[in-house]
C-alpha positions in Angstrom: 122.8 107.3 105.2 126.3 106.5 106.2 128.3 106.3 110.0 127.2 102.4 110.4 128.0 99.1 109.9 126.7 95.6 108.7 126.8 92.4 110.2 125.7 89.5 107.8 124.7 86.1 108.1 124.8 83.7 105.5 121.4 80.8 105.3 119.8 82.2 108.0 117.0 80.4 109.0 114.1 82.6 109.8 111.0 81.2 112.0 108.9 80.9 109.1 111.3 78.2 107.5 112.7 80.0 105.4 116.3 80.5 105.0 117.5 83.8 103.4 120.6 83.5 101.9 122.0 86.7 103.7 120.4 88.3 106.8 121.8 92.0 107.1 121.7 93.5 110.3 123.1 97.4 110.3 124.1 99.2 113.4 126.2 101.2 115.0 128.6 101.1 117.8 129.3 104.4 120.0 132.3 104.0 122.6 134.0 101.1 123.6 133.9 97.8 125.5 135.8 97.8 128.8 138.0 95.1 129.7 135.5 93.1 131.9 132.5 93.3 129.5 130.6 94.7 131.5 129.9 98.2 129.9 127.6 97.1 126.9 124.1 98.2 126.0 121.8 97.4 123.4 119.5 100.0 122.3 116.8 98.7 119.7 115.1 100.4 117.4 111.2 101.0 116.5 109.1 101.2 114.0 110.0 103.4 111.3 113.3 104.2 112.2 116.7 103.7 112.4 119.6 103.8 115.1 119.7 108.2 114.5 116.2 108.4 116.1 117.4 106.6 119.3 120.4 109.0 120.2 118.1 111.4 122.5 119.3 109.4 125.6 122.8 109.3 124.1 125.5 111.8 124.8 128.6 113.2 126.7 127.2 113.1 130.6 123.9 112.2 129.3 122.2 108.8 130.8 123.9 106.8 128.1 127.7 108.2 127.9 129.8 106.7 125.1 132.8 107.8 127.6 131.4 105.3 129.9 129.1 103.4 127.8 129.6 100.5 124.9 126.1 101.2 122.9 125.1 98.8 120.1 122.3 100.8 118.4 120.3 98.1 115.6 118.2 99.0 113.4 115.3 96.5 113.1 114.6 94.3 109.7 112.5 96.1 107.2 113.8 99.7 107.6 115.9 99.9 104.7 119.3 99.9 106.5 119.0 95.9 107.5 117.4 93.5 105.6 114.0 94.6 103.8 111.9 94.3 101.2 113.3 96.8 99.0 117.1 95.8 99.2 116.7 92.3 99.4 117.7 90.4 96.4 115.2 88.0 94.5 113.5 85.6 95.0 112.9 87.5 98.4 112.8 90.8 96.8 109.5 93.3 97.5 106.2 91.6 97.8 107.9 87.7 98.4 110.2 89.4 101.5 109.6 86.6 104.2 108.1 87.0 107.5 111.1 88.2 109.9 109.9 88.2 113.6 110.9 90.2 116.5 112.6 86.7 117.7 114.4 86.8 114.3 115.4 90.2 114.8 117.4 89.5 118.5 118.8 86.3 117.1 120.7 87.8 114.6 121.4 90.8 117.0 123.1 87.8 119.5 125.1 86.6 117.0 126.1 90.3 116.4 126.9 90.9 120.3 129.3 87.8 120.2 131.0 89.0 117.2 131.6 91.9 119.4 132.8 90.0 122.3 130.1 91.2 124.4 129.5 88.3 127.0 127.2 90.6 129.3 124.4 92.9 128.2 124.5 95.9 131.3 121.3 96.9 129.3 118.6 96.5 126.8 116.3 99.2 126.2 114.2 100.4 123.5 110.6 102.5 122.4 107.3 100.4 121.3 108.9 98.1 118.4 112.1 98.5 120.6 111.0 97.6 123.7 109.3 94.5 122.1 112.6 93.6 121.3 113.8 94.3 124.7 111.1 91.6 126.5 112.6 89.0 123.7 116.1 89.7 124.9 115.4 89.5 128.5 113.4 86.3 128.0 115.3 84.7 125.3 118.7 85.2 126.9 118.0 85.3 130.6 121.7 84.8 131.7 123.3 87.3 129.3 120.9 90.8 130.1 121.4 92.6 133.4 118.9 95.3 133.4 116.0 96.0 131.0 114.0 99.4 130.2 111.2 98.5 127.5 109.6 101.6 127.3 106.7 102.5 125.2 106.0 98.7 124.2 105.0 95.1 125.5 105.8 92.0 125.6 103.1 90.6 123.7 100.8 92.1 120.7 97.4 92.8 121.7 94.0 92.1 120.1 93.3 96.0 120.3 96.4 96.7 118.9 96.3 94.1 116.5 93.4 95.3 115.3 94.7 98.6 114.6 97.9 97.4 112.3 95.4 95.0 110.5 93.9 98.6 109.8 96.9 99.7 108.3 97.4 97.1 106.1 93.8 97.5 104.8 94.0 101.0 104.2 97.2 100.5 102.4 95.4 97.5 100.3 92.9 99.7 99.2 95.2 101.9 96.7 94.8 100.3 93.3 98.5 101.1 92.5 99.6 99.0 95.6 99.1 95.9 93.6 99.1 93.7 96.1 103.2 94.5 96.6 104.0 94.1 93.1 103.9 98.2 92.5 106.1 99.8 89.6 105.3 102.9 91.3 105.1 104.0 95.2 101.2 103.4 95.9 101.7 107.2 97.6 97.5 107.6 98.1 97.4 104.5 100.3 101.2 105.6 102.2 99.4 109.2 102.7 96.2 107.7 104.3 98.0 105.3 106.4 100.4 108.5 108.2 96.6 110.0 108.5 95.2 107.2 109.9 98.4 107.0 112.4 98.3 110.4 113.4 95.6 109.9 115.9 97.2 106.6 117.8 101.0 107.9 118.2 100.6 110.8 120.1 97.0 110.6 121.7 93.9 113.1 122.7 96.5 115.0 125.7 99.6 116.1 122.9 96.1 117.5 120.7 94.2 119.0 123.1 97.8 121.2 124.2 98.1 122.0 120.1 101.4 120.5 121.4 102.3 120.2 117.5 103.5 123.9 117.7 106.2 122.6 120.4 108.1 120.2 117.7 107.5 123.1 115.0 104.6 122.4 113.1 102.2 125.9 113.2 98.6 124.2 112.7 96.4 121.0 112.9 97.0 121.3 109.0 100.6 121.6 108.6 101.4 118.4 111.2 98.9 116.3 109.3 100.1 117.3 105.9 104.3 118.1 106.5 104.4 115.3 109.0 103.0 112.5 108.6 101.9 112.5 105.0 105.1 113.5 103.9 106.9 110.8 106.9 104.8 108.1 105.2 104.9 109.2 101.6 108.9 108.6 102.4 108.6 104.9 102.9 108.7 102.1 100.7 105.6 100.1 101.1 106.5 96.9 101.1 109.0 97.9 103.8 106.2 99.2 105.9 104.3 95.8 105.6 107.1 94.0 106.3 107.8 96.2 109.8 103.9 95.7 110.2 104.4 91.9 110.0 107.1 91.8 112.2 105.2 93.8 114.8 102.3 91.3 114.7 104.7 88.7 115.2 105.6 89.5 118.7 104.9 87.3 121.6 107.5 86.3 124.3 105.4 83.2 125.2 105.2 81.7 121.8 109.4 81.1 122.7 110.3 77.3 121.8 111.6 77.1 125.4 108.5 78.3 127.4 105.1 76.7 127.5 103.0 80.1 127.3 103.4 83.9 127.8 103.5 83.8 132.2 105.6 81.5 132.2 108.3 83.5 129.8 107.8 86.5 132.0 109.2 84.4 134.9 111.9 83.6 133.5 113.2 86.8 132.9 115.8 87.6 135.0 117.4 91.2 134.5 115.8 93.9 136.7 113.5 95.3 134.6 111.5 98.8 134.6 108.1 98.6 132.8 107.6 101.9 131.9 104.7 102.2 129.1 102.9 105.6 128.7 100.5 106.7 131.0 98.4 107.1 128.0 99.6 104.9 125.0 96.8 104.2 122.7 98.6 101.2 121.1 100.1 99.7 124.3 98.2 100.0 127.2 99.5 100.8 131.0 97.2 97.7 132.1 99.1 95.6 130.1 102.1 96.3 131.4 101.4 96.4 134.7 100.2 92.6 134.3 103.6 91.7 132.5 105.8 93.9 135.5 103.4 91.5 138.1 105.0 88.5 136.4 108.3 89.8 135.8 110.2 88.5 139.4 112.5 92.0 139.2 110.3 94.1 137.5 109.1 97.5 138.9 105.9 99.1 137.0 106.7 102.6 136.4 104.2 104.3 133.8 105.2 107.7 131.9 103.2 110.4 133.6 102.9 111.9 129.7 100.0 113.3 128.1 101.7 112.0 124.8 100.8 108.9 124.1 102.5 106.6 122.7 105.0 109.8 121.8 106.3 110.0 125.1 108.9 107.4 124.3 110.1 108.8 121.3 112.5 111.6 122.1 110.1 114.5 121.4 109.4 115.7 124.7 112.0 116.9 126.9 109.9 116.3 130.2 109.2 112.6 129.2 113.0 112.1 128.2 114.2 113.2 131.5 111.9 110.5 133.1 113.0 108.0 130.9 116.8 109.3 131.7 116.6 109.0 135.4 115.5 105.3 135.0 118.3 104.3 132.4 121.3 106.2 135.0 119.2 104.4 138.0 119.4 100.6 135.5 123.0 101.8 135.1 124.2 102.8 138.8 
């Protein structure tokens, strides 16, 4: 993949303890910083991915405009493009690749955003691993983040949803030529069962009950289990996957060295924030963030009337991106 960049950081000391020689963080950078700072977002990216599936939202007169806009799109540790598993040298390569944590993640992203000369973050935003990066912005950097959108996500793993990425793992595990990390060759049984495993949490009971797989150009049940997301999973390197799982687990606002417990980082946060998880997100619950929005002391609640799931953040479905649209141009007014 080409059309980013790489910002590195030499003996970076990750919250585990240990200090990785180089941390890469790749991104990309789409328009350009007005004179008073005061243009820049951040747009963080989930699991899976990198900055090219976060550019629905992005575009000339769309509701982030590079003609108006300074966008930072990061792709998060363990996706290939920054540091991971597979591209990491030894002793941290593969199966020994440290725990990174979402806190990891936005410290080295900092550091990239004053490189920049970004003083003042307009807006963070991003879709479920995104938008757990988006709480640790808001709440790790209280003074530097205007707005915040964290859609699709929380601030805070859950014991349901920690349950299903333990689930992952397992499955995973259970493919003799996984090896416990240490494969010579991609464990693709275990990768295919995880993306069939997935395929019933991302996009929930509403997007299969509409056979709404014919809508992003899959023709059966069949073909989006098999073309999709066997061959989606089958593309990624394992040990990358259990490092983004890792990371995910990881994430929890409260557990922040300056906070004592998760309310009280909520209430620090002080960018207006919209809370918008889906109306019916499997992994990430609209209770949930309707607790964390009754915390935040600018927060409005603002669920995703989707069918979708956990999908409706993820630039699929024109109906849901035109919600989420309306409340980045409001953030951005």
């Amino acid at each position: 993949m080409t059309g980013f960049e790489t910002f590195r950081v030499t003996n970076f000391e990750l919250e585990c303890g240990t200090v990785l020689p180089e941390a890469v963080l790749a991104y990309q950078t789409l328009g350009n910083l007005n004179a008073d700072g005061s243009n820049a977002v951040v747009y963080c990216c989930h699991f899976g991915a990198t900055h090219e599936q976060c550019k629905f939202l992005i575009g000339s007169g769309a509701p982030l405009d590079p003609e108006r806009h300074f966008i930072v799109l990061t792709n998060l540790s363990g996706n290939g493009l920054s540091s991971s598993p597979n591209s990491t040298p030894v002793p941290f390569h593969g199966a020994n690749f440290p725990l990174v944590t979402i806190r990891d993640n936005v410290r080295l992203q900092h550091a990239l955003t004053e490189q920049l000369g970004i003083k003042h973050i307009a807006l963070v935003l991003g879709h479920s691993m995104g938008a757990l990066q988006a709480y640790e912005w808001a709440a790790g950097y209280p003074e530097h983040v205007a707005t915040a959108l964290p859609f699709c996500g929380a601030a805070r793993v859950s014991d349901h949803n920690r349950a299903f990425l333990e689930a992952m793992l397992a499955i995973l595990a259970c493919d003799p030529a996984f090896e416990d990390g240490q494969y010579t060759t991609p464990p693709l049984t275990g990768l295919k069962a995880v993306g069939r495993a997935w395929s019933a949490w991302a996009p929930t009971h509403g997007f299969y009950r509409q056979h709404a797989w014919n809508r992003i150009g899959y023709d059966s049940l069949d073909s989006f289990l098999i073309d999709y997301w066997e061959t989606t999973f089958a593309s990624f390197d394992a040990n990358n996957l259990v490092s983004q799982v890792r990371t995910w687990l990881s994430a929890d606002i409260g557990s922040h060295p300056r906070y004592t417990g998760f309310e009280k980082a909520l209430s620090s946060i002080k960018a207006r924030t919209i809370v918008m998880p889906g109306a019916t997100d499997a992994y990430f619950p609209k209770e949930d963030g309707e607790y964390e929005a009754a915390h935040i002391p600018n927060a409005e609640f603002r669920p995703i009337p989707s069918d979708w799931g956990h999908w409706a953040g993820s630039g699929r479905n024109p109906e849901d991106n035109a919600f989420l649209g309306a409340a980045v141009r409001e953030l951005l007014a």
